[in-house]
C-alpha positions in Angstrom: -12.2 21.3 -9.5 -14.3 18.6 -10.2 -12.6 17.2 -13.3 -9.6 17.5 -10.6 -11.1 15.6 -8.2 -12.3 13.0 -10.9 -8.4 12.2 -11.8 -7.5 11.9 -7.9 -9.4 9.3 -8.2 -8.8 7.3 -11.6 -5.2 7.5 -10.2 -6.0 6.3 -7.0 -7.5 3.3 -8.5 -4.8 2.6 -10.9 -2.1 3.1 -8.4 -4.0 0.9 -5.8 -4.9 -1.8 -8.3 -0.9 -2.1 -9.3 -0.1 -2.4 -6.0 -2.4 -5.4 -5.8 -0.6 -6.6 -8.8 2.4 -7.1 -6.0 0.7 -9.9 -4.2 0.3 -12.2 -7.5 4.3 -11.9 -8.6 5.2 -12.3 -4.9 3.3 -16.1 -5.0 5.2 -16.5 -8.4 8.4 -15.6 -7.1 7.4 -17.7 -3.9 7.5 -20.7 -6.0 11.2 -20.8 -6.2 11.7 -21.0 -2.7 13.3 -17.2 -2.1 12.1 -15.6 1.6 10.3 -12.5 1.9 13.2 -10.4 2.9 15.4 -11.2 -0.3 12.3 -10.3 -2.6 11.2 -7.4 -0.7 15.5 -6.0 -1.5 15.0 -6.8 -5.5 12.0 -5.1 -5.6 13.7 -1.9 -4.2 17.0 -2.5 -5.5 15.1 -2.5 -9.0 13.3 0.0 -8.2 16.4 2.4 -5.9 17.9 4.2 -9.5 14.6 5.5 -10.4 14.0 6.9 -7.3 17.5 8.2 -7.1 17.8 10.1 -10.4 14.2 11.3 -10.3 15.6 12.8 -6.6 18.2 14.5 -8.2 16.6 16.1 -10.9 13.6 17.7 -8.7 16.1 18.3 -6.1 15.3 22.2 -6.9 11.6 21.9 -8.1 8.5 22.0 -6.0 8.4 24.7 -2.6 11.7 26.0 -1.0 10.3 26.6 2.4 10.9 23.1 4.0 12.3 23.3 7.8 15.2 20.7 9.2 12.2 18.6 11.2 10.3 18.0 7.7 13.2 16.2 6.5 12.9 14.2 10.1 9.2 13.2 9.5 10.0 12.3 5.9 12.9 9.6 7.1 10.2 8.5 9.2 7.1 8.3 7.1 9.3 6.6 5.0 10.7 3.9 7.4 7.3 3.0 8.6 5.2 3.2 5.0 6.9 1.2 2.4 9.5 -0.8 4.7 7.9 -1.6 8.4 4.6 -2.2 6.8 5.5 -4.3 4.0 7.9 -6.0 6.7 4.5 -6.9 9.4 2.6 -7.7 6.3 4.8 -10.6 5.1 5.7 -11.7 8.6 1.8 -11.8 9.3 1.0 -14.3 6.3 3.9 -16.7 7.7 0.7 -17.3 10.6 -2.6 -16.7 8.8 -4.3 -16.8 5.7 -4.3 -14.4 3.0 -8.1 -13.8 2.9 -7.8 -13.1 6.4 -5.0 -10.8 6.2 -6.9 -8.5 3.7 -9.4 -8.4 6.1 -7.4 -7.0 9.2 -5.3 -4.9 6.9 -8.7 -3.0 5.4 -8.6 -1.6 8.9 -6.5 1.3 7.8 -9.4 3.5 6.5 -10.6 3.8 9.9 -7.2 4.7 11.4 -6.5 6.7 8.7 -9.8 8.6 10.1 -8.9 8.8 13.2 -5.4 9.6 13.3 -6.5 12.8 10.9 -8.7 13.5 13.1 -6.6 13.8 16.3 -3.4 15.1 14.9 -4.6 17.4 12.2 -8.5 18.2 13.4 -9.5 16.8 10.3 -13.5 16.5 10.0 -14.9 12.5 10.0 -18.3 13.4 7.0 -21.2 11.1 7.5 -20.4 10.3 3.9 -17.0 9.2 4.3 -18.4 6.7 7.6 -20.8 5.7 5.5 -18.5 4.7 2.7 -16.0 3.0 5.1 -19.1 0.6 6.5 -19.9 -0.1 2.9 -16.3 -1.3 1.7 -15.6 -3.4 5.0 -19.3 -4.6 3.9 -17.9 -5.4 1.0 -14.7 -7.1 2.0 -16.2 -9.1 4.4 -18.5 -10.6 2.2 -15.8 -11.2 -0.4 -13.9 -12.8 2.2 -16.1 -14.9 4.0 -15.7 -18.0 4.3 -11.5 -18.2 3.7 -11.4 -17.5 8.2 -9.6 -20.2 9.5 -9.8 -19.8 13.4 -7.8 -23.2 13.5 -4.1 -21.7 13.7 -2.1 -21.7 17.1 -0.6 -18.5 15.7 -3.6 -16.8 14.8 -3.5 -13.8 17.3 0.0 -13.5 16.5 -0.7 -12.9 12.6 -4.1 -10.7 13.6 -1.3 -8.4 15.7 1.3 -8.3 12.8 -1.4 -7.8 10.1 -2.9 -5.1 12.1 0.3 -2.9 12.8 0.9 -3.3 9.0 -2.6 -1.8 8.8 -1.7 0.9 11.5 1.6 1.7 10.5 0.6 1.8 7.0 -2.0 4.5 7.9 0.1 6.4 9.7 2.0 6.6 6.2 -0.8 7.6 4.5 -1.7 10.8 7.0 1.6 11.6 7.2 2.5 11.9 3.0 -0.8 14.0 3.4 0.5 16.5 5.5 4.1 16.6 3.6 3.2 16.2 0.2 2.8 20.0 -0.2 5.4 21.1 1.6 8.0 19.0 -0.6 5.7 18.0 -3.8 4.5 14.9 -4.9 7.9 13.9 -7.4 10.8 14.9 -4.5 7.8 13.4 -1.6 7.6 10.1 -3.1 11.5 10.0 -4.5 12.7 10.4 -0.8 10.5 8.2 1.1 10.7 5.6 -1.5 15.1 6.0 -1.5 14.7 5.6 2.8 12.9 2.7 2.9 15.3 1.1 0.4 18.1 1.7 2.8 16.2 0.1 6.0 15.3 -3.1 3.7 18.9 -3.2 2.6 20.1 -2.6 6.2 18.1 -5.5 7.6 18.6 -7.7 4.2 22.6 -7.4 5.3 22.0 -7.8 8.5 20.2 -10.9 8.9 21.4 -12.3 5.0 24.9 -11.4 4.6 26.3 -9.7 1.6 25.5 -12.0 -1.0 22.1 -11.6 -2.9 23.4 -12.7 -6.4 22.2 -16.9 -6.0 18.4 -16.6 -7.1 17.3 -18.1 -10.2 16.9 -15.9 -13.2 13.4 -16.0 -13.0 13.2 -14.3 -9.7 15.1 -11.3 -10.8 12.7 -10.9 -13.7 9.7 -11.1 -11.3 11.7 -8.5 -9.2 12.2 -6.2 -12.0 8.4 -5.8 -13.2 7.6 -5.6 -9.5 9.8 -3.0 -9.1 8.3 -1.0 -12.0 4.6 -2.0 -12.5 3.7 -2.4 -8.1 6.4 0.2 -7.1 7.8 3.1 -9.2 4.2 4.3 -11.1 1.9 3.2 -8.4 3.8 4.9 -5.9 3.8 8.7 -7.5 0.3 7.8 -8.5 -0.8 7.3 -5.1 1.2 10.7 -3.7 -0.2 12.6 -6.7 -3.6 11.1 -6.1 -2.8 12.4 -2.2 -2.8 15.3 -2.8 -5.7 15.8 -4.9 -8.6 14.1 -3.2 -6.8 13.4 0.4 -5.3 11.0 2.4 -8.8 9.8 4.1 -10.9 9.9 1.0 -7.8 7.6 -0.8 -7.9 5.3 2.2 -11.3 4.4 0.8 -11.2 4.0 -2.2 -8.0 1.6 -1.8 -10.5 -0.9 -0.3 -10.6 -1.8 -3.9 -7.0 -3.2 -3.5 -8.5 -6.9 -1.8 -10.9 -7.2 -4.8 -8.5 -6.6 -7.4 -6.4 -9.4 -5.8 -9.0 -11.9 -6.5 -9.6 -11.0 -9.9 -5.7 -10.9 -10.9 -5.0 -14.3 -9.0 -8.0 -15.5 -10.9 -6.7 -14.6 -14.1 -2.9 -15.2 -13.2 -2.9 -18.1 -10.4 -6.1 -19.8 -11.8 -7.7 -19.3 -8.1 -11.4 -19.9 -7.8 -13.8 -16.9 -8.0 -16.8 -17.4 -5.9 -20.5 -15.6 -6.3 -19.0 -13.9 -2.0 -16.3 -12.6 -4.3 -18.5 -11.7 -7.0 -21.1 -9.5 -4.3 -18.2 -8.1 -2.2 -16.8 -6.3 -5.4 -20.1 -4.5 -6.4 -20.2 -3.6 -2.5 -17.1 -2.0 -2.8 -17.5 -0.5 -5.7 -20.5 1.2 -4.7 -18.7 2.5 -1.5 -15.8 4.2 -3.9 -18.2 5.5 -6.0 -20.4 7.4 -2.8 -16.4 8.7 -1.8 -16.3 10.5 -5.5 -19.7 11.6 -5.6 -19.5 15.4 -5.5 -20.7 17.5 -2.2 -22.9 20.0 -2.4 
């Protein structure tokens, strides 16, 4: 159990630190002037035939048992996890600044928290409160600083970052409570083929048919994305889930903000500061009280 509980959580920090690897090939692909609609369809268009044959293959794996209305929940988990949060996420950093949209969207832990424990009954540890004050700790301090209370849009941002955050932990509870019923392959194959048909249907809709005029560069960006921040992260994450639990992940991805600054560091040449430097150990302490064992 506890060498179980160990890899829950060496795949929730690889899966959340790929994810974070999103954010530095978006700026890249930024750089040749394509809008976060068109990049946000490569990415799952890249990503769609994975997620399609690996569907059809498990299609008779995993438990049998699954009623009409889990199929309902899973087209909406889907909808609202990897399409309508990714969707306020990039709208939001059109209005505010990227240090301050980590910082509203490292609110999920706490909803994550709180919607477990008013759906599902779900117990809130002093451990687990404890760690979720140390990581915002943490992020704060990595953080500070980068606020800029300046913008005439600023409360706008704040409102789109944070339904990002909210509908994002709504996700996260949700994959929780269907993960077993469907297992973690089909679980993640499904949600992940859904959201690729909302971004496709708003990509149409608001972009027309043709998605073939990018530069060359921008579908190679698109492709890694698709394989390296989407397809493994996202069955790590579900597999990680369903080991160690959708609350106990939520903390430990507080670790996704730090492992931005150390990739854009290394990628983007952006400054590291001594904030940064403090906020990570922060952090990493508060992931390392989540996999402590209970007694």
């Amino acid at each position: 159990m506890i060498k179980a509980n160990s890899f829950g959580i060496v795949l929730a920090v690889f899966g959340v630190v790929l994810f974070s690897a999103k954010a530095i090939m978006v700026k890249l692909a930024y750089a040749y002037q394509i809008d976060a609609v068109s990049l946000l369809l490569l990415r799952m268009l890249f990503s769609l035939p994975v997620y399609i044959s690996i569907a059809y293959y498990s299609r008779n794996k995993g438990p049998r048992e699954i009623k009409l209305t889990d199929y309902f929940w899973l087209v909406f988990f889907g909808f609202i996890g990897y399409y309508l949060a990714s969707y306020f996420d990039f709208e939001g950093l059109r209005y505010i600044k990227a240090g301050l949209e980590r910082i509203v969207l490292f609110v999920y832990p706490t909803l994550v928290l709180l919607l477990a424990r008013v759906f599902f009954k779900t117990k809130i540890t002093k451990v687990q409160v404890f760690a979720i004050l140390l990581t915002y700790l943490g992020v704060l301090t990595a953080f500070s600083g980068e606020l800029d209370l300046s913008s005439n849009n600023l409360f706008l941002g704040v409102g789109l970052i944070f339904m990002s955050a909210f509908t994002y932990a709504m996700y996260l509870v949700g994959s929780g409570w269907l993960i077993p019923k469907f297992g973690v392959v089909r679980f993640t194959s499904y949600a992940m083929i859904v959201s690729t048909f909302c971004v496709l249907v708003h990509y149409f809709k608001s972009h027309g048919m043709d998605f073939l005029g990018y530069p060359k560069e921008v579908y190679y960006l698109g492709g890694i994305m698709a394989i390296l921040s989407t397809i493994i992260p996202s069955f790590m994450v579900s597999k990680s889930i369903e080991i160690i639990g959708s609350s106990n992940f939520s903390i430990i991805a507080s670790i996704g903000p730090i492992s931005t600054i150390f990739l854009a560091y290394i990628f983007l040449g952006e400054r590291l500061t001594i904030n940064q430097l403090i906020g990570t150990i922060i952090v990493i302490m508060g992931v390392l009280l989540v996999s402590k064992k209970k007694k």
